[in-house]
N, C-alpha and C positions, 0 to 999 in steps of 0.2 A: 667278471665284469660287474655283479653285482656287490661283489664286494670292493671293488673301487670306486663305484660311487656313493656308498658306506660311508667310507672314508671319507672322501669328498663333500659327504652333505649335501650333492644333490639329489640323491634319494629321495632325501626329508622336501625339497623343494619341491618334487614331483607332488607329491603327494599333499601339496598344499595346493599346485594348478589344480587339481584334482577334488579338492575337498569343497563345498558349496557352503559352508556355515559361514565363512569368514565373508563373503561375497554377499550372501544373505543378510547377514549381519550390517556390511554397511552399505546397502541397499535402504535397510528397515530404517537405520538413522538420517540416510539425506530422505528418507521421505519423512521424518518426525520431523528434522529440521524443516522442507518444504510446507507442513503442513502446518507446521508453527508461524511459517511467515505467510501464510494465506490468510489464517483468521486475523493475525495484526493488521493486515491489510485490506480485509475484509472491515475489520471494527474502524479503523482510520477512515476507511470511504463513507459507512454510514456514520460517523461523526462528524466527514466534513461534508454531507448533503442535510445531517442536520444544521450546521451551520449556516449552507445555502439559500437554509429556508429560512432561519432566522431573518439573515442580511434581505432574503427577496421580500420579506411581511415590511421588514423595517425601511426598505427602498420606497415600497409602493406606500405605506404611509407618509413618508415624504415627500412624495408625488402628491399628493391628495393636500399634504397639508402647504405645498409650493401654488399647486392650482387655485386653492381656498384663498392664499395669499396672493396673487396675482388678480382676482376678481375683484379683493377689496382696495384694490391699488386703483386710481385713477389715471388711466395713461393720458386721460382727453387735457387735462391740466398741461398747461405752459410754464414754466419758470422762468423768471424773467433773470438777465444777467448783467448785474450792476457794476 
């Protein structure tokens, strides 16, 4: 018996269900790969809350400078229509 499966080559097959290196092995690479896409993903998010802050400083100064512009506007004025 065992020398037909010898033959057959699933001997060799057994003995690879069997073997934990190759398993191990591409265990270790989806976690390099995962952990490679965590830090990109990680640097992306604090690159785009740095940006948020950017846009939120540059919002509220526009705020501040639409308010300053609206105080020095005279709404009490009429315009007359010729």
């Amino acid at each position: 018996m065992v020398q037909e499966l010898e033959k057959d080559g699933s001997l060799e097959n057994m003995s690879l269900a069997f073997d934990k290196s190759t398993v191990v092995k591409e265990y270790k690479v989806e976690l390099e790969t995962l952990e490679k896409r965590e830090r990109f993903n990680s640097q992306k998010t604090r690159r785009d809350n740095s940006r948020k802050g950017v846009f939120r400083g540059k919002a509220r100064q526009l705020g501040i400078l639409l308010k300053t512009r609206k105080r020095l506007v005279d709404t009490k004025h009429q315009l007359s229509i010729n």
